[in-house]
DRENTOR-389478 format. One record per residue (C-alpha): residue number from 1; x, y, z. Coordinates in steps of 0.2 Angstrom, whole numbers, always signed. Layout:
<donus>
num  east  north  up
NUM  X  Y  Z
...
</donus>
This chain:
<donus>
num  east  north  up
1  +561  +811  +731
2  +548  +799  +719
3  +531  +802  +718
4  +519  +787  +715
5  +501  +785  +713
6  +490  +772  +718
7  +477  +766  +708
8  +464  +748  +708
9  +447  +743  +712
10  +438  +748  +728
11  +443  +737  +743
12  +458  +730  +735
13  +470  +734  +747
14  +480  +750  +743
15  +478  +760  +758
16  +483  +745  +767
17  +495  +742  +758
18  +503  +760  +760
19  +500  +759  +777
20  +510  +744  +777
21  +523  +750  +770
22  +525  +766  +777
23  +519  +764  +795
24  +509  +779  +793
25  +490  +782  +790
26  +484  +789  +772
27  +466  +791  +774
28  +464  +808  +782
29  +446  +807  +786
30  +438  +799  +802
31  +424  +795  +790
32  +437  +784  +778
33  +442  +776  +793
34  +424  +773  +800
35  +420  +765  +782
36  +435  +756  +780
37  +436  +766  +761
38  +446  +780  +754
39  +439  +794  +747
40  +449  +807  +744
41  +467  +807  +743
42  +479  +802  +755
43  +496  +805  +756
44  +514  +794  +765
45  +530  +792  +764
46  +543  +778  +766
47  +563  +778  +762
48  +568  +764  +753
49  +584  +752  +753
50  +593  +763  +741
51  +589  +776  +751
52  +579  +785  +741
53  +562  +791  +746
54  +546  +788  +738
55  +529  +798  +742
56  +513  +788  +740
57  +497  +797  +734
58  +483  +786  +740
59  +470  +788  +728
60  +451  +782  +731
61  +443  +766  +722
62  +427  +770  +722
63  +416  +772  +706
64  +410  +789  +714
65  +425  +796  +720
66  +433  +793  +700
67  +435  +812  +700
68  +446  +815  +715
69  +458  +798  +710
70  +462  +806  +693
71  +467  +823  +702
72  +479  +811  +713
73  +487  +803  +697
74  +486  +817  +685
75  +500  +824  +689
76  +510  +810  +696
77  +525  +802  +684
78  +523  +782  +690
79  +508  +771  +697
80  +506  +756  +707
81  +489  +746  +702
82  +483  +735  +715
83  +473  +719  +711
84  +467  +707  +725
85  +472  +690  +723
86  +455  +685  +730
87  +445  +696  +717
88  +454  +696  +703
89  +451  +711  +687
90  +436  +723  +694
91  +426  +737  +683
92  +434  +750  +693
93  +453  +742  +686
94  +448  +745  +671
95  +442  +762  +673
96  +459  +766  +682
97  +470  +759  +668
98  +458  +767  +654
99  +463  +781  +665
100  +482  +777  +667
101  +485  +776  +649
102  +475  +790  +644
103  +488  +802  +653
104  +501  +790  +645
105  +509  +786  +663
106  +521  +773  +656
107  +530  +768  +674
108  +524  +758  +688
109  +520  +741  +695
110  +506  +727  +697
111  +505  +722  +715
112  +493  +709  +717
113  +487  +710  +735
114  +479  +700  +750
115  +489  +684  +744
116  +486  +678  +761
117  +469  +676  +756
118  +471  +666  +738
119  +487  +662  +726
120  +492  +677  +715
121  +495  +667  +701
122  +478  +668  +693
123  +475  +688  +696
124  +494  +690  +689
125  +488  +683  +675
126  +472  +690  +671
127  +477  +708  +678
128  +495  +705  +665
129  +484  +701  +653
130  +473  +717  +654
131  +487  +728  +653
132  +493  +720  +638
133  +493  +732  +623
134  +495  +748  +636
135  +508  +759  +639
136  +511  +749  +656
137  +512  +730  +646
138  +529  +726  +654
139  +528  +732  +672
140  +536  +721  +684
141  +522  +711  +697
142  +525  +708  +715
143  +511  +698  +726
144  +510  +704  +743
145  +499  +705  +758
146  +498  +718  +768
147  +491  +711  +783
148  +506  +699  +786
149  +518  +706  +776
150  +525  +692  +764
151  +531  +701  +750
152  +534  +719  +756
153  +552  +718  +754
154  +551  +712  +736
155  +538  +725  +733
156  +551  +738  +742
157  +567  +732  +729
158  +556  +733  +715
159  +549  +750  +719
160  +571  +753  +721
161  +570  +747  +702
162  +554  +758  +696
163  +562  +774  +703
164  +577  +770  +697
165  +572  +771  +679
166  +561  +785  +680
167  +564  +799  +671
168  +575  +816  +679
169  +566  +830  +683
170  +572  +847  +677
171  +575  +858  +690
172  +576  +873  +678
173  +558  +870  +671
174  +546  +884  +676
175  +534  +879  +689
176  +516  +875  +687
177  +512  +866  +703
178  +493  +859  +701
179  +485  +860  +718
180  +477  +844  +727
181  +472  +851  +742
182  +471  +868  +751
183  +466  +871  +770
184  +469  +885  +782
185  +479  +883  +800
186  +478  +896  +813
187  +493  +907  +814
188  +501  +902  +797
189  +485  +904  +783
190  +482  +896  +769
191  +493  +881  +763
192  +490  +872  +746
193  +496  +854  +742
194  +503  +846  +727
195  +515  +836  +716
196  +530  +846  +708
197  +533  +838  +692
198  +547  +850  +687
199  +557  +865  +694
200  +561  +872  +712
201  +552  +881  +725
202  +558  +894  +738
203  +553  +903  +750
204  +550  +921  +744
205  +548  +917  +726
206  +532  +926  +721
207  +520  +913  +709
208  +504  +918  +697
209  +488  +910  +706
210  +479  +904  +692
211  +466  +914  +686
212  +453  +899  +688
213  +454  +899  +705
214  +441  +898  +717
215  +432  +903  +700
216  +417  +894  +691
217  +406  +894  +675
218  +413  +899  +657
219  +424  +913  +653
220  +415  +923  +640
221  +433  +922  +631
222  +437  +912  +616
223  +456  +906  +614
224  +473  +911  +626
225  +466  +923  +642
226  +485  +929  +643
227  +501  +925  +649
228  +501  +920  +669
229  +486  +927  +671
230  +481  +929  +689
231  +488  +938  +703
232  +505  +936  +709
233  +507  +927  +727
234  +523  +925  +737
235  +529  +908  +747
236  +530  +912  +766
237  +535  +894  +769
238  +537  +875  +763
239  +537  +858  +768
240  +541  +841  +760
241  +539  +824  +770
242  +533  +834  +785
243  +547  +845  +788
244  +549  +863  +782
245  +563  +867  +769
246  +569  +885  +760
247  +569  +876  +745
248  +563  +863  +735
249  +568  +853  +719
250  +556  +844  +709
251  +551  +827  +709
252  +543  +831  +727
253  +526  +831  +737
254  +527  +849  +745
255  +515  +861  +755
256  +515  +878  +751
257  +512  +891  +764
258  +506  +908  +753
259  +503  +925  +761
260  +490  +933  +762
261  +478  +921  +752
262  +460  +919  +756
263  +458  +900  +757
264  +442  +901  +748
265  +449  +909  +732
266  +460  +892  +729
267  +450  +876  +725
268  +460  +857  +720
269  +461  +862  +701
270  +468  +878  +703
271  +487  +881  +698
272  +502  +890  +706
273  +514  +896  +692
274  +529  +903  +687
275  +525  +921  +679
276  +527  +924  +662
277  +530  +907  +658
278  +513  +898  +654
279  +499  +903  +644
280  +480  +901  +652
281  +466  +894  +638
282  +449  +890  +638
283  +450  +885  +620
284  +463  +870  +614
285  +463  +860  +600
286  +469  +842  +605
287  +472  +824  +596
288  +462  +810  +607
289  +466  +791  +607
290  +451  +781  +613
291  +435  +784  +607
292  +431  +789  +586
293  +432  +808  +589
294  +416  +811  +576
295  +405  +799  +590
296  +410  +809  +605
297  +395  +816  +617
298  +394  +835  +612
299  +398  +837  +632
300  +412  +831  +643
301  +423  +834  +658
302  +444  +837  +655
303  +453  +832  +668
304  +471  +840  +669
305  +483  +841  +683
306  +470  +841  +696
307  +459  +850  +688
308  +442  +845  +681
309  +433  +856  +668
310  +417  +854  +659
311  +422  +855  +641
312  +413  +856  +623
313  +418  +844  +609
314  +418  +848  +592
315  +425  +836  +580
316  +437  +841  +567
317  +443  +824  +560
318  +445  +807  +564
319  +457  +810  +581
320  +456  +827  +581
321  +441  +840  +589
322  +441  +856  +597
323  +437  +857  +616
324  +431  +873  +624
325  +433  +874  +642
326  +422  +880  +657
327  +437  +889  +662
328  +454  +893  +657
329  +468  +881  +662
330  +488  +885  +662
331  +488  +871  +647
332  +504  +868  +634
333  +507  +859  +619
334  +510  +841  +622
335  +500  +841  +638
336  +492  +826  +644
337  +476  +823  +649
338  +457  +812  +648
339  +441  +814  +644
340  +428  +807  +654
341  +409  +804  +652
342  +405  +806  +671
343  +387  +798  +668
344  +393  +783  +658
345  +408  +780  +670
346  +416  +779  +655
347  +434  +787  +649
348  +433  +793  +631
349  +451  +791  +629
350  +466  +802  +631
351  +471  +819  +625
352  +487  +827  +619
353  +487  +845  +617
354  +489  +851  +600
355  +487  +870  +601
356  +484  +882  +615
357  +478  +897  +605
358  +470  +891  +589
359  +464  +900  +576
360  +446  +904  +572
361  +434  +893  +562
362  +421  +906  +556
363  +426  +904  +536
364  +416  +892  +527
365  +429  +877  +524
366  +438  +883  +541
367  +436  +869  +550
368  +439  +854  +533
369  +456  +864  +532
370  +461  +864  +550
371  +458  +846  +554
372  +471  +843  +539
373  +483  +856  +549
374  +480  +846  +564
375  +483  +828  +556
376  +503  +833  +555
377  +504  +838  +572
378  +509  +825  +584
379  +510  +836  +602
380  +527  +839  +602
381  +536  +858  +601
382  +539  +860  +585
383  +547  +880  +583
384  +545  +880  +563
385  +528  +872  +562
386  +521  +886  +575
387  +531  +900  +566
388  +525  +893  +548
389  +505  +893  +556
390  +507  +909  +565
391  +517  +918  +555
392  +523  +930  +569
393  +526  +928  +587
394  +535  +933  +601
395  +547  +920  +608
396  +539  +923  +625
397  +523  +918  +618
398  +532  +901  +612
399  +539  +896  +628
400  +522  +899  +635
401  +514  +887  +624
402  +527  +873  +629
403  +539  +878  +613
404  +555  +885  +614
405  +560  +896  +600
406  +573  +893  +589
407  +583  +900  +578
408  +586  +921  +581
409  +571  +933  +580
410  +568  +947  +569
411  +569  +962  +580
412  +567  +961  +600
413  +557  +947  +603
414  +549  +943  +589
415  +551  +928  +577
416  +544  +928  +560
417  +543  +913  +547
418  +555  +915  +536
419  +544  +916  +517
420  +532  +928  +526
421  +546  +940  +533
422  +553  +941  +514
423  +535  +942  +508
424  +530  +958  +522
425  +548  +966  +515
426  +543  +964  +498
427  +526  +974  +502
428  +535  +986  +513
429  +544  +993  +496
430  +528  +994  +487
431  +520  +1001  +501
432  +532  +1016  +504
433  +530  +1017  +483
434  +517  +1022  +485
435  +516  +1031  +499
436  +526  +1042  +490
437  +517  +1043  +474
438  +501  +1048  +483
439  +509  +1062  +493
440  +525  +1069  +483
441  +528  +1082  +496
442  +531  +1071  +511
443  +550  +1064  +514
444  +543  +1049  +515
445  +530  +1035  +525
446  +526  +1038  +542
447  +530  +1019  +550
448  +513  +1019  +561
449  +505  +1019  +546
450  +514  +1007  +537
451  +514  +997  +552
452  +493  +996  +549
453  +494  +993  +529
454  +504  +980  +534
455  +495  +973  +547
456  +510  +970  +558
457  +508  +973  +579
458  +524  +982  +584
459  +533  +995  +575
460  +547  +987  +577
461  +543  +975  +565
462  +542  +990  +551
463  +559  +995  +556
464  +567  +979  +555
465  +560  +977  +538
466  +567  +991  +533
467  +584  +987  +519
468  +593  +995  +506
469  +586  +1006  +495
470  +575  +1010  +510
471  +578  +1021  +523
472  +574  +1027  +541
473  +575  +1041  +547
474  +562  +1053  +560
475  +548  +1038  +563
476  +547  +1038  +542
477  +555  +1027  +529
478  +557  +1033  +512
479  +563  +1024  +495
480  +580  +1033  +492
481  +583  +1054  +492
482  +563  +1062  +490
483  +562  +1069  +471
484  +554  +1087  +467
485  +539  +1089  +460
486  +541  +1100  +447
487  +525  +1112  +450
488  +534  +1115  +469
489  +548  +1121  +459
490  +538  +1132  +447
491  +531  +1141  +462
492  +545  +1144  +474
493  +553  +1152  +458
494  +537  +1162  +455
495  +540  +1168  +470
496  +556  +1175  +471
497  +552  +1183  +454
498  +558  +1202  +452
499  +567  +1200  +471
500  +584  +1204  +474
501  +599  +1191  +482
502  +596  +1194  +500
503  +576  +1197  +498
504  +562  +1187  +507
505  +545  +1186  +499
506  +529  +1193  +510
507  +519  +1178  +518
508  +503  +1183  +507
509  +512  +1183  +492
510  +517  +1166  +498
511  +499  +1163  +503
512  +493  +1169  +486
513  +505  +1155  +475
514  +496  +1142  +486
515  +512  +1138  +494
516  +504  +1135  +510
517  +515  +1128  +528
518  +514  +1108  +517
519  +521  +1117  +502
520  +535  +1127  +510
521  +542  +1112  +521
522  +542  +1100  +507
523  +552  +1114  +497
524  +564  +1116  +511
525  +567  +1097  +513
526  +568  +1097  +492
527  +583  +1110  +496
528  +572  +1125  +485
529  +571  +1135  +500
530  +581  +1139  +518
531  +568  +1146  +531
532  +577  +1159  +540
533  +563  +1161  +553
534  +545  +1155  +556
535  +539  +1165  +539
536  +555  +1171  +532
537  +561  +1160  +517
538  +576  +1166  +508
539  +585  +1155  +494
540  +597  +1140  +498
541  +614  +1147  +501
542  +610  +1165  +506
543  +617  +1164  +523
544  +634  +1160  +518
545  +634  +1174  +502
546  +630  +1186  +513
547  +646  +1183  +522
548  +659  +1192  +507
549  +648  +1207  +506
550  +647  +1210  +528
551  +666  +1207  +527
552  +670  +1223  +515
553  +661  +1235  +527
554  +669  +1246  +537
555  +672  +1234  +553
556  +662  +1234  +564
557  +644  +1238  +557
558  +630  +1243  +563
559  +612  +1233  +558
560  +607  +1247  +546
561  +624  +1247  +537
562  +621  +1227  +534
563  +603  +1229  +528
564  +610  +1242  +517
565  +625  +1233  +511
566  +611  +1219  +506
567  +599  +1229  +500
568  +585  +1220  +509
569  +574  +1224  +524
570  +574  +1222  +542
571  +564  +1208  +543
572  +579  +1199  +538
573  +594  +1207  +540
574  +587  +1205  +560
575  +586  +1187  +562
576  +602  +1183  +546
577  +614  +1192  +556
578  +607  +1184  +573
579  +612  +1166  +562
580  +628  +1172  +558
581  +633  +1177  +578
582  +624  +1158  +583
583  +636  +1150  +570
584  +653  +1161  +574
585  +653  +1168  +556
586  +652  +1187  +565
587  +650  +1195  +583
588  +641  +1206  +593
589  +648  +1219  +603
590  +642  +1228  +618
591  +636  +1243  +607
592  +628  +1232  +596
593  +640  +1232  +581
594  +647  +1218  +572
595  +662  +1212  +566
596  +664  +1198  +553
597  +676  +1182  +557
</donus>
């Protein structure tokens, strides 16, 4: 299927002419047909001689109605402009071009209509001349009339040629389905209305209602309000072209059945979304073509997709402002959309997407220096550019601002710009320097807190940095093998002073060295000490020379032989001899006696 929007002056003909080509009826409203005007969208279908079938969104002409047009052609791919050949160029033709080629809609047609009523050539002309210097300079003109039907089959082979050159949709895009229309019908529930660009659609696939819907006024948030933010809906049915479908592949005008959604939390604005994969703003710094961007009116309403948002300008450079949003919209880099002064009728000019989360501009300078940031960018993803600006980022983050990530991540998800990740393991090094010289005793930097000297958000990040003479090893890294201070040495040899081989020193003598619980677990990592049992310290070795002098008792022994035989006290001949059973150097027998090997 091929989407195509209408667009022209009010009266000019287009719902007549869809009518006449599709035999069906686009106005929905009794009141349009009463008044003989559109005024909301309308939607038909045809197939062509191809074979190929082309949905029409019927948008109004109206000066007033501006608004709900642009939802009908903001996210449609081609347009046809209609200009009678009795009226000729109109205000409200160039308001719908000025809108056309704001959203950069490069496809379509002029029809020049109601030829029955006055030759074509003149409002060929002055209509072909208008769109000179556009983005739709070179579109291909048909005269018809769709009262008596000359030219519709013309019209009909060159909408074959139009959609023939349109652009592929990918089918494994994620969805962001901006919505047109939402109503309720008894028995089914709420069903939503839209164009999908890109992508397919199933039945049973959950989406992430966008969080703006059924939603006014301001956020209270500056920047990204977070990854598919809104709650999660499931499809309980489809339909394209009138008939129901399990699945549908984009380019196609679809209703979406969802299940258990109040109608009134969706409004035409809101968004249906694939989770995860787009990023909701209310803050996005854009590059507009049109009007100066320093003589903008501080106030203005965005309109993309379908959406239409009050926004608030601040100019940064010359094509380059800031725009904060009345509410967050699932927007990515390279989006298209317009400005428009709703009180002047006027359009402001056109939008591309720069950046969906900028940074802030609260330093003096700040926003002098970001304007310069924003003159190189030209809307398009660009993986090195976002990782040199934001230094860090998770390639989920990326893809949800419309850039892929390139190139391999650091650790998990993350992706770091090159310089910076040398830079952060540089500082790592120094940091766990000193780490260590500030506390000697410990084996080395615990990595939460390296993680928050380094200002880094995941302690993944900490490890990864971690290279050679680095190590990591129980949630700390240290720079090589842990030196001993030595005053800890002084002391542990203080306290085994005047003690025999196999002797343990008293926990208050221990006390009274000042070789508290830090002291004594930093000697025993150092190697000066082996702890036997919670306060029983013996020195390194001990276990294994007590070995040789068990093994020339009389075999087996009893407890008192062995304390004896090592001339130290029960305290611990009871808990050495229990190491040596643990590590099958003697046994136990049932009457308690031991045997060495």
């Amino acid at each position: 299927m091929h989407v195509i929007a209408t667009a022209g002056h009010v009266d000019h003909g287009k719902s007549t002419l869809v009518r006449a080509l599709t035999g069906m009826e686009p106005d929905r409203w009794a009141e349009e047909r009463r008044r003989g005007m559109t005024i909301d969208l309308g939607f038909a279908w045809t197939t062509l001689p191809s074979a190929a079938t082309v949905a029409f969104v019927d948008v109004p002409g109206h000066e007033r109605f501006v608004p709900n047009m642009l939802a009908g052609v903001g996210p449609v791919p081609a347009a046809m402009l209609v200009v009678a050949a009795d009226e000729g160029w109109k205000p409200q033709s160039t308001e719908h071009l000025a809108a056309l080629t704001a959203l950069d809609v490069r496809h379509g047609l002029l029809v020049v209509t109601r030829s029955d009523l006055a030759g074509p050539a003149a409002a060929t002309a002055e209509a072909s001349a208008e769109l000179s210097g556009t983005p739709l300079a070179d579109v291909e003109a048909v005269a018809v009339s769709g009262t008596t039907g000359a030219g519709l089959d013309e019209l009909r082979a060159a909408l074959d040629r139009l959609v023939a050159r349109l652009p592929a949709a990918d089918p494994a895009a994620p969805v962001r389905l901006w919505i047109d229309r939402a109503f309720s019908i008894t028995g089914a529930g709420t069903v939503v209305t839209g164009t999908l660009g890109a992508g397919r659609l199933r039945v049973g696939d959950e989406l992430a209602l966008d969080a703006a819907a059924g939603r006014g006024g301001a956020s209270g948030r500056g920047g990204a309000a977070g990854l598919g933010a809104g709650p999660l809906v499931r499809i309980r049915g489809l339909q394209a072209l009138g008939e129901p479908a399990g699945e549908i592949t984009a380019v196609a005008r679809v209703a979406v059945n969802l299940r258990g959604v109040p109608r009134d939390r969706i409004t035409r604005g809101a968004a249906l979304l694939t989770p995860g994969r787009f990023r909701t703003t209310d803050l996005i710094d854009v590059r507009i073509t049109g009007d100066p961007a320093t003589g903008l009116p501080a106030t203005l309403t965005l309109h993309a997709g379908s959406a239409s948002v009050p926004v608030r300008v601040r100019p940064l450079g010359a094509d380059t402002c800031r725009l904060r949003l009345a509410r967050p919209l699932p927007l990515r880099v390279g989006d298209r959309a317009l400005l428009r002064d709703p009180g002047r009728h006027h359009v402001a000019g056109g939008v591309t997407v720069l950046d969906v989360v900028p940074p802030g501009l609260s330093r003096r300078g700040a926003a002098r220096a970001r304007a310069a940031t924003l003159a190189a960018m030209d809307g398009r993803p660009d993986p090195a550019g976002e990782l040199r600006r934001r230094l860090l980022v998770t390639g989920a983050d990326l893809a949800a601002m419309g850039v892929p990530p390139a190139g391999r991540p650091v650790t998990g998800d993350w992706y770091a710009d090159r310089a910076h990740w040398e830079h952060l393991a540089a500082r790592l090094a120094g940091e766990v320097t000193a780490y260590r010289d500030q506390h000697p005793l410990e084996p080395g930097a615990p990595v939460e807190a390296l993680r928050h000297r380094l200002g880094l958000p995941d302690r993944a990040l900490v490890e990864a940095l971690v290279r050679p003479p680095l190590t990591s090893a129980a949630g700390r890294i240290s720079a090589g093998p842990p030196g001993i201070p030595a005053e800890l040495a002084d002391l542990v040899g203080r306290a085994f002073d005047g003690l025999g081989e196999f002797a343990a020193p008293e926990a208050h003598d221990l006390a009274a060295l000042g070789l508290a619980e830090r002291q004594l677990a930093a000697a025993v990592r150092a190697g000066l000490l082996f702890r036997l049992a919670p306060q029983v310290f013996l020195r390194p070795g001990t276990p294994g020379r007590a070995v040789p002098r068990l093994a020339a008792l009389p075999q087996p022994f009893t407890l008192s032989e062995a304390r004896r035989a090592l001339d130290t006290t029960r305290r611990v001949a009871v808990p050495l001899l229990e190491l040596l059973d643990r590590e099958g150097l003697t046994s136990r027998d049932a009457d308690d006696r031991r045997t060495v090997g």
